[in-house]
PyMOL CGO cylinders between C-alpha atoms (Angstrom):
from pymol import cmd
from pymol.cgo import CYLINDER

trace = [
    CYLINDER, -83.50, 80.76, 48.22, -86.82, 79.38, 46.94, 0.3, 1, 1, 1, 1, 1, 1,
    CYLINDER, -86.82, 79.38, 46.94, -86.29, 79.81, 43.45, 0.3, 1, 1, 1, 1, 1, 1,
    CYLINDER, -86.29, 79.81, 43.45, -83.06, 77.84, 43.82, 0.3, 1, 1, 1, 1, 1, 1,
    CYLINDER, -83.06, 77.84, 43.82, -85.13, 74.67, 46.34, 0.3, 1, 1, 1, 1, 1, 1,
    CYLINDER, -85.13, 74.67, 46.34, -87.16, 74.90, 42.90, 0.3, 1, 1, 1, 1, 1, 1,
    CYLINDER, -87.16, 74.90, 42.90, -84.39, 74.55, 40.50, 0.3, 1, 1, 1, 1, 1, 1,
    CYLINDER, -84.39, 74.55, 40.50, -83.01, 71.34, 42.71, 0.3, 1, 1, 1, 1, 1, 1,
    CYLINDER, -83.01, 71.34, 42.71, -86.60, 69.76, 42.37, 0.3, 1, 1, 1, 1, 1, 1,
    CYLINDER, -86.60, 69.76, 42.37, -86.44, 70.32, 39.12, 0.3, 1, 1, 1, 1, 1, 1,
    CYLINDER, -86.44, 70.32, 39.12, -83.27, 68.30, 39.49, 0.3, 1, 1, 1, 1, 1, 1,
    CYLINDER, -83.27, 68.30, 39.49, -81.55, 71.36, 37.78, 0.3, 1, 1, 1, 1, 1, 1,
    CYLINDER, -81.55, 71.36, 37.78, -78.49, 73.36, 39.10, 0.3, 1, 1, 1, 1, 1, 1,
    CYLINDER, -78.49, 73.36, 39.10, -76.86, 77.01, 37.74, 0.3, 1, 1, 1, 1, 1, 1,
    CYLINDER, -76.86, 77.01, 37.74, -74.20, 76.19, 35.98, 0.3, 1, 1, 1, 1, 1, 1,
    CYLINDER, -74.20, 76.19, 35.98, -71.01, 78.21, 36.79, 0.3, 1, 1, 1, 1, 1, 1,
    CYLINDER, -71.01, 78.21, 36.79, -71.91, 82.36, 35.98, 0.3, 1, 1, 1, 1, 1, 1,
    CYLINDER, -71.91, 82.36, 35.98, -70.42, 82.32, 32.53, 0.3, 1, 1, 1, 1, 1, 1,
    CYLINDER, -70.42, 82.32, 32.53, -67.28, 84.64, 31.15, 0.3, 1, 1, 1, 1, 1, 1,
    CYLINDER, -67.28, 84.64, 31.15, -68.50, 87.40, 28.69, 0.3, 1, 1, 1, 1, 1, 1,
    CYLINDER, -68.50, 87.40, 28.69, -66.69, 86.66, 25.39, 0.3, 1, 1, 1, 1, 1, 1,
    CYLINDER, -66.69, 86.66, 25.39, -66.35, 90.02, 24.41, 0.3, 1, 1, 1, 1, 1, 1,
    CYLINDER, -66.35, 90.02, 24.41, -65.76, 93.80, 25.38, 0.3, 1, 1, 1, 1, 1, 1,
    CYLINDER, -65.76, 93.80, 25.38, -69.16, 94.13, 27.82, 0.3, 1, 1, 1, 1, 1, 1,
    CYLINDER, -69.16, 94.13, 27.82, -70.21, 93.12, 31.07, 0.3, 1, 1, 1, 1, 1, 1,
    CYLINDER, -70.21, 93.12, 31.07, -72.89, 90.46, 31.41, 0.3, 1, 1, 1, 1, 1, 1,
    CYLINDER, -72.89, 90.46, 31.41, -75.26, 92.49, 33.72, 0.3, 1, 1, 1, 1, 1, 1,
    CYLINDER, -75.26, 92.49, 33.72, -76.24, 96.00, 33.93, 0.3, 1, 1, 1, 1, 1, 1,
    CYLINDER, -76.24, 96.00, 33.93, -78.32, 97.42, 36.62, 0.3, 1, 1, 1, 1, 1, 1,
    CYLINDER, -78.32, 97.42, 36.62, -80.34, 100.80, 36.10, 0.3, 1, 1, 1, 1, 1, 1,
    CYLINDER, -80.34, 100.80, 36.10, -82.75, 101.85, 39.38, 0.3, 1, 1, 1, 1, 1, 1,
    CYLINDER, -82.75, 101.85, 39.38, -84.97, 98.37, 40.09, 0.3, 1, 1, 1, 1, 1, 1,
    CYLINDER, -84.97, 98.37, 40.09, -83.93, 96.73, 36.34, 0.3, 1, 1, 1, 1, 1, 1,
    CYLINDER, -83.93, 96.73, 36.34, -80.98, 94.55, 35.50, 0.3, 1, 1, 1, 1, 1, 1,
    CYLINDER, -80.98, 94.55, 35.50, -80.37, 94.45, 31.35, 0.3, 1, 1, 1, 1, 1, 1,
    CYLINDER, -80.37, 94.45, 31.35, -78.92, 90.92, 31.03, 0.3, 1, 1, 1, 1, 1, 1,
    CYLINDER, -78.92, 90.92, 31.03, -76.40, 90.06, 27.99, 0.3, 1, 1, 1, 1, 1, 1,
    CYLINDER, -76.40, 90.06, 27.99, -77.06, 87.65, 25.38, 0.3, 1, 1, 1, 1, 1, 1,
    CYLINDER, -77.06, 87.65, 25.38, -75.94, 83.92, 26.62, 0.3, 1, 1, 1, 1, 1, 1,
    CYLINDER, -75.94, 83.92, 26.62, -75.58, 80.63, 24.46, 0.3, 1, 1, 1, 1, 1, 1,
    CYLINDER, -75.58, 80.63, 24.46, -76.02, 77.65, 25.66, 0.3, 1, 1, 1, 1, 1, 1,
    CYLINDER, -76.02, 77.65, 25.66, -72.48, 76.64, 27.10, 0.3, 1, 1, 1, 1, 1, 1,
    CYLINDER, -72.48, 76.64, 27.10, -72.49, 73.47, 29.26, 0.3, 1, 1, 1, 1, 1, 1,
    CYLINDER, -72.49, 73.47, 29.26, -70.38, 73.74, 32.64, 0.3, 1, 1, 1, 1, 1, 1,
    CYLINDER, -70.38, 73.74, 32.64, -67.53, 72.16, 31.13, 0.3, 1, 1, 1, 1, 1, 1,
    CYLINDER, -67.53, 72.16, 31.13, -66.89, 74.59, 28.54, 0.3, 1, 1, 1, 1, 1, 1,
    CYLINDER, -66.89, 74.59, 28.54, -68.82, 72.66, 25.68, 0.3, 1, 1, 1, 1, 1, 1,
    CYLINDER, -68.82, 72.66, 25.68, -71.36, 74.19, 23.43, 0.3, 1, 1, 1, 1, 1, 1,
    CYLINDER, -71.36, 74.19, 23.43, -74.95, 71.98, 23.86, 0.3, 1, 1, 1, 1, 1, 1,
    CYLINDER, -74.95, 71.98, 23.86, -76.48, 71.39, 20.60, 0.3, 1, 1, 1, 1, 1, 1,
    CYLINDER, -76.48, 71.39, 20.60, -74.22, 73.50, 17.65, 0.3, 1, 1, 1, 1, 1, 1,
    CYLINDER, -74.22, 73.50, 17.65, -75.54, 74.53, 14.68, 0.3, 1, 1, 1, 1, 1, 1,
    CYLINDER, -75.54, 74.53, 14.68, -78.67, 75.45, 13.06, 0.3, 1, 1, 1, 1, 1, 1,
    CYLINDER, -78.67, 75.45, 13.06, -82.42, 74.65, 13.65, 0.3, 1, 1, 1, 1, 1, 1,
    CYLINDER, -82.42, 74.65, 13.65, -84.20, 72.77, 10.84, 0.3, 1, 1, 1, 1, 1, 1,
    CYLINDER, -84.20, 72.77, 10.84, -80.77, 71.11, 9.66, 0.3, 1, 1, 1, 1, 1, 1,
    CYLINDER, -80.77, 71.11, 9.66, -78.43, 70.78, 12.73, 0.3, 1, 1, 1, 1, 1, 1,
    CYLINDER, -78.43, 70.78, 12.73, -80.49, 70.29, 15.41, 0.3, 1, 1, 1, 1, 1, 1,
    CYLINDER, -80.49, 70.29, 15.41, -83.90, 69.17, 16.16, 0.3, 1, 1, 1, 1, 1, 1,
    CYLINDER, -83.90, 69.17, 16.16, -86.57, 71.37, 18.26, 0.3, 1, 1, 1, 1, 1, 1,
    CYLINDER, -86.57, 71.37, 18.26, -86.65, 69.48, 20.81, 0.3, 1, 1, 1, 1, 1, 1,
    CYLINDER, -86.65, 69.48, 20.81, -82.57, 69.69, 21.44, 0.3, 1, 1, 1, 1, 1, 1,
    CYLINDER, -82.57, 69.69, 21.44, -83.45, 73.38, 20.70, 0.3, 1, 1, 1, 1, 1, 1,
    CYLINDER, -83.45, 73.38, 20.70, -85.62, 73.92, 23.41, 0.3, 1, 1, 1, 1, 1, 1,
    CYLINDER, -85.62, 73.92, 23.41, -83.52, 71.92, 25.80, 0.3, 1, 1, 1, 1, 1, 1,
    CYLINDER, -83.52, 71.92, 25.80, -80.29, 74.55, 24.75, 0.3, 1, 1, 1, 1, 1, 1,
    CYLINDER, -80.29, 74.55, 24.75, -83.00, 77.69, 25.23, 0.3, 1, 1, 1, 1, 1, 1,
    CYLINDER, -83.00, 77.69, 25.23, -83.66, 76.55, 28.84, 0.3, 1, 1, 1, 1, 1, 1,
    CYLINDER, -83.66, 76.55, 28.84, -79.80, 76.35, 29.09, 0.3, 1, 1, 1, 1, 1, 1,
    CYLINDER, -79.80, 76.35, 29.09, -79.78, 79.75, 27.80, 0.3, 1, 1, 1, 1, 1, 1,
    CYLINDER, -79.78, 79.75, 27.80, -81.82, 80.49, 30.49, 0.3, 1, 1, 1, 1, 1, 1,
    CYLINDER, -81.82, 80.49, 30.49, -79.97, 79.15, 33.67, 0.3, 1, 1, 1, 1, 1, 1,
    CYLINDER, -79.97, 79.15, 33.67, -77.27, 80.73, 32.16, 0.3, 1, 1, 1, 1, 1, 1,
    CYLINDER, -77.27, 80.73, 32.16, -78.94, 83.99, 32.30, 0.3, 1, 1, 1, 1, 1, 1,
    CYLINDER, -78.94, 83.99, 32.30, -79.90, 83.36, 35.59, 0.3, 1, 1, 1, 1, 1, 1,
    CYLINDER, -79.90, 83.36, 35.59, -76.79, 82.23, 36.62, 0.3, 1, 1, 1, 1, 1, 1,
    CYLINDER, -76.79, 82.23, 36.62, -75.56, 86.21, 35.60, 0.3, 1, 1, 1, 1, 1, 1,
    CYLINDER, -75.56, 86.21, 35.60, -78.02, 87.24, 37.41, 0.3, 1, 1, 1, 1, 1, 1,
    CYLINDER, -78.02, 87.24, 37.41, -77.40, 85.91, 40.80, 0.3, 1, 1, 1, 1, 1, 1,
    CYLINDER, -77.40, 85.91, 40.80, -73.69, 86.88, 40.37, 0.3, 1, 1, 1, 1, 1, 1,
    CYLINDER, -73.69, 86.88, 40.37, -75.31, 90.17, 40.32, 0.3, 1, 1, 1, 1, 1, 1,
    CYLINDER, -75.31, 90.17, 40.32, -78.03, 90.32, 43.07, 0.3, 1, 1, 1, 1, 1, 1,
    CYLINDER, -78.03, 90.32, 43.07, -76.82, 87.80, 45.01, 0.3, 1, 1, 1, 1, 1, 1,
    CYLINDER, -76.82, 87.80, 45.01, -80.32, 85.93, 45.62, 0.3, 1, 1, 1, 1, 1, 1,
    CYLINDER, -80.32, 85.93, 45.62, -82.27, 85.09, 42.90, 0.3, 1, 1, 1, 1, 1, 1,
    CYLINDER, -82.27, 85.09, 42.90, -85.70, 85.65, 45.11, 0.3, 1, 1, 1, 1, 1, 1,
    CYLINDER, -85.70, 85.65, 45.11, -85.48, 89.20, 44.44, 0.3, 1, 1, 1, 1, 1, 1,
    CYLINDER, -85.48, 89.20, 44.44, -86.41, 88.98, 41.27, 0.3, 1, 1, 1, 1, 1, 1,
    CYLINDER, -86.41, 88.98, 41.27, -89.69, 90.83, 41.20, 0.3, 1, 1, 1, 1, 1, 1,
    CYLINDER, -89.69, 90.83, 41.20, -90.50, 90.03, 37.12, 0.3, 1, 1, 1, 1, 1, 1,
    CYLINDER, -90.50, 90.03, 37.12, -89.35, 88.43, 34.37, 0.3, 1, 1, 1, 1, 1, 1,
    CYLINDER, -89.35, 88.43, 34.37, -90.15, 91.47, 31.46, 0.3, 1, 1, 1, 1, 1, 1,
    CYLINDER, -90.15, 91.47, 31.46, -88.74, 90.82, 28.50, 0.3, 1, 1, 1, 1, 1, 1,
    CYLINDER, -88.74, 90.82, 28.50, -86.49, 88.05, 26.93, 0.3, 1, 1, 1, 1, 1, 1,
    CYLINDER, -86.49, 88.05, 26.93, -85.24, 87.94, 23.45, 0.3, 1, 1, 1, 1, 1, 1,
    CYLINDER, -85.24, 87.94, 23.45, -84.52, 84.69, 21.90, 0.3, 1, 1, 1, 1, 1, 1,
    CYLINDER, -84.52, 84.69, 21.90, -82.61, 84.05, 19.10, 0.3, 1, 1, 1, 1, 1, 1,
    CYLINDER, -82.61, 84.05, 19.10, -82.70, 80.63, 16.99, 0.3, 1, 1, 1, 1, 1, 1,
    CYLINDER, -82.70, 80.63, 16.99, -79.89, 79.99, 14.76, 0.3, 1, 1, 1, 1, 1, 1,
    CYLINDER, -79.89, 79.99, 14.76, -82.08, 78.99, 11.80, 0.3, 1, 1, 1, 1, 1, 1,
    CYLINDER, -82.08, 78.99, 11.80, -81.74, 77.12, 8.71, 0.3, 1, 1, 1, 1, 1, 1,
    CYLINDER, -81.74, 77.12, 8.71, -84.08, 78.45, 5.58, 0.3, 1, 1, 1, 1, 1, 1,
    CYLINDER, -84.08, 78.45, 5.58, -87.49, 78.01, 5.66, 0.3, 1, 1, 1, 1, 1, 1,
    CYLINDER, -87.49, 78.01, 5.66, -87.66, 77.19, 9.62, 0.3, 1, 1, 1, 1, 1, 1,
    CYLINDER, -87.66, 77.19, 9.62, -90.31, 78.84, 11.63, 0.3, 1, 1, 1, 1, 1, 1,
    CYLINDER, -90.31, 78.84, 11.63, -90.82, 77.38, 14.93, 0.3, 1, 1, 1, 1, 1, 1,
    CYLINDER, -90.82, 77.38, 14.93, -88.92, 79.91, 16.84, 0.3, 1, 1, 1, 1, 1, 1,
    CYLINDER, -88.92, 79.91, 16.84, -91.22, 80.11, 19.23, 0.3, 1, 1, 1, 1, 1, 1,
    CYLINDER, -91.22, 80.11, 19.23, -91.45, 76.47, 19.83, 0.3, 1, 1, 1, 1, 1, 1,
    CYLINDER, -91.45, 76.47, 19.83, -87.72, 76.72, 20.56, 0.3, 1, 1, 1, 1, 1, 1,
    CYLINDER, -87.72, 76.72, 20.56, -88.17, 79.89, 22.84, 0.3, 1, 1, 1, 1, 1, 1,
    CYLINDER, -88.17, 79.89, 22.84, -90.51, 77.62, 25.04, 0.3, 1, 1, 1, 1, 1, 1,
    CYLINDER, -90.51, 77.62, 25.04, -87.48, 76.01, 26.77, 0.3, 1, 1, 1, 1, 1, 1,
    CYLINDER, -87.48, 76.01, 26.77, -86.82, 79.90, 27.91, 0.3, 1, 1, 1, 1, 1, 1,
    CYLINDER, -86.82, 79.90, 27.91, -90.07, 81.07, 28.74, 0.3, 1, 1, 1, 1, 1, 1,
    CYLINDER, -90.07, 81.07, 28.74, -91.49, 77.78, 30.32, 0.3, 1, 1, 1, 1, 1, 1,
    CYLINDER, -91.49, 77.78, 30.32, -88.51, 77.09, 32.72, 0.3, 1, 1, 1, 1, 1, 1,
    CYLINDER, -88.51, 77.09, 32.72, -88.90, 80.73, 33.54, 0.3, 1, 1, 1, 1, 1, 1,
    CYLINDER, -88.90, 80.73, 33.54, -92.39, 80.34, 34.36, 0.3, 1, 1, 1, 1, 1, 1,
    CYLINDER, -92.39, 80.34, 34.36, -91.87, 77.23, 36.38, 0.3, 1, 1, 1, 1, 1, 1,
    CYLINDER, -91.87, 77.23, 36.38, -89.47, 79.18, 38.85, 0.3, 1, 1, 1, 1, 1, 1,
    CYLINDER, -89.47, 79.18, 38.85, -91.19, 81.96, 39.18, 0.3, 1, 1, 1, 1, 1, 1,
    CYLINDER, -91.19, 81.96, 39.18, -95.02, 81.60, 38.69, 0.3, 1, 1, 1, 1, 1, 1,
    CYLINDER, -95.02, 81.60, 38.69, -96.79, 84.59, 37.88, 0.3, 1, 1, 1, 1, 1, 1,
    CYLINDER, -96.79, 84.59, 37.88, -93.31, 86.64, 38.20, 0.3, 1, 1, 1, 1, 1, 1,
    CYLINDER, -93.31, 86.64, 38.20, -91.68, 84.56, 35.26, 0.3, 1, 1, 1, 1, 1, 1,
    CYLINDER, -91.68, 84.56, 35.26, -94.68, 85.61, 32.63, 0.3, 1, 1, 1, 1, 1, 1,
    CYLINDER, -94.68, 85.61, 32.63, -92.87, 87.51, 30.45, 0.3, 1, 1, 1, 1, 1, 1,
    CYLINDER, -92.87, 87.51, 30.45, -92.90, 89.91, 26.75, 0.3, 1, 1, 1, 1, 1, 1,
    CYLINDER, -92.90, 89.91, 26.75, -91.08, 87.64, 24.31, 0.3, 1, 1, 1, 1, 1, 1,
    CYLINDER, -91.08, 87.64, 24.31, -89.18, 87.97, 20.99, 0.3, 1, 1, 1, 1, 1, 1,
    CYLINDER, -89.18, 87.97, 20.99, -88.10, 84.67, 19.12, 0.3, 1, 1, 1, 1, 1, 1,
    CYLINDER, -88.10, 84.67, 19.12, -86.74, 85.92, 15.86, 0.3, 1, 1, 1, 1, 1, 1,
    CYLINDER, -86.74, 85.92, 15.86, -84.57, 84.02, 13.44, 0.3, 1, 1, 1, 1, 1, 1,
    CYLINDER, -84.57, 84.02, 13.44, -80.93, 84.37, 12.58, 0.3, 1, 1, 1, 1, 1, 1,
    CYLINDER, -80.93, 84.37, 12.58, -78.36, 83.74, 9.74, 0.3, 1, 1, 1, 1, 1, 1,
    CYLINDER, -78.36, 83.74, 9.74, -75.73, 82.76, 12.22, 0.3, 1, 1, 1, 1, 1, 1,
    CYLINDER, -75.73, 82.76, 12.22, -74.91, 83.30, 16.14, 0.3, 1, 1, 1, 1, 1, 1,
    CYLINDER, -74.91, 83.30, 16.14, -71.41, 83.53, 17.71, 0.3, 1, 1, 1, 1, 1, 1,
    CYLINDER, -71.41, 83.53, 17.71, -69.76, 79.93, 17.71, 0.3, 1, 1, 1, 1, 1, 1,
    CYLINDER, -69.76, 79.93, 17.71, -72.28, 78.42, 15.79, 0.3, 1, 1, 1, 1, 1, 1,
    CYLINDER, -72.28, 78.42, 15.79, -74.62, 78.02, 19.05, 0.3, 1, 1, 1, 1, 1, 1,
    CYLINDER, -74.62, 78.02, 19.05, -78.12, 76.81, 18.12, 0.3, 1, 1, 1, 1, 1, 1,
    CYLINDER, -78.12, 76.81, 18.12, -79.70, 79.64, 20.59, 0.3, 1, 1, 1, 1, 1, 1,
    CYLINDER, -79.70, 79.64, 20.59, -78.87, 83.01, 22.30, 0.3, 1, 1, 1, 1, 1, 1,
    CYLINDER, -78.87, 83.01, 22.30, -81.04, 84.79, 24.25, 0.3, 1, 1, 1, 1, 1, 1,
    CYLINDER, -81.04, 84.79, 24.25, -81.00, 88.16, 26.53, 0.3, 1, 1, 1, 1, 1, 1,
    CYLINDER, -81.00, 88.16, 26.53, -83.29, 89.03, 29.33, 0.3, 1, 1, 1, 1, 1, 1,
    CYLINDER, -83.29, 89.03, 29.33, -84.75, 92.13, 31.32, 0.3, 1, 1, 1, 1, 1, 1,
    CYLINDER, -84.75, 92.13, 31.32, -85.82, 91.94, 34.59, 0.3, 1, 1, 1, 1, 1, 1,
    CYLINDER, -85.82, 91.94, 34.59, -87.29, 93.99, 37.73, 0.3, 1, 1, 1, 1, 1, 1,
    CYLINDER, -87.29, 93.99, 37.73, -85.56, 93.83, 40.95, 0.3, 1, 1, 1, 1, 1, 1,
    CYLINDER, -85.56, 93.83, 40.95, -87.65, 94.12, 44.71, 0.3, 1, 1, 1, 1, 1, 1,
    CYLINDER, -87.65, 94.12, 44.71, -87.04, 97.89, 46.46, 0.3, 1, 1, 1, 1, 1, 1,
]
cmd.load_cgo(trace, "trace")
């Protein structure tokens, strides 16, 4: 449970593994890798942190702070799934995707609140391949989505 001591020194907690709003599942597994599902940045109670779009709605910095909800989110999945979060091996691959008004480009920027709080937990494990790509829209308006691929120990 080390990566969870970390989260609470962090003073962060998983929120509750959230409900897939749709017809999938929110984890696959396949051999030693677990496909995660896209997650928004839903609060515990329900509420969606930080609606709209990037470069009109919502600043970068509120941006970043809903991808690193993203990302507890995700990891929040995965536990559900594995049961410990320790046995996550690597990080390999997250996609991030920023609800973006025209003309705004710092997707990355806002894909930092992923990818650093990943890093954080898991030290050299948590490095990661990225994607932060811009969008029209994202389901209920949320200011971020993001997926994630991982490798599982044995």
């Amino acid at each position: 449970m080390e990566i969870e001591r970390k989260l609470a020194e962090m003073g962060l907690e998983l929120p509750p593994t959230p409900t897939p709003g749709g017809n999938y599942v929110e984890t696959v597994r396949s051999g030693n890798y677990l496909f995660v599902a896209g997650h928004v940045p839903r609060k515990a109670d329900g509420e969606m942190l930080h609606p709209g779009k990037l470069g009109r709605d919502v600043t970068v910095e509120q941006g970043y702070e809903a991808a690193q909800l993203v990302a507890l989110n995700c990891l929040s999945s995965i536990k559900h799934a594995i049961g410990d979060l320790d046995k996550v091996k690597q990080v390999l691959k997250v996609l991030c995707m920023v609800n973006s008004a025209d003309g705004f480009g710092d997707q990355p920027r806002v894909a930092n609140g992923a990818s650093d709080l990943l890093v954080n937990l898991f030290g050299d494990r948590g490095r990661h391949t990225r994607s932060a790509v811009g969008m029209g829209g994202l389901p209920a308006n949320c200011c971020v989505e993001a997926e994630m691929m991982v490798e599982l120990e044995g």
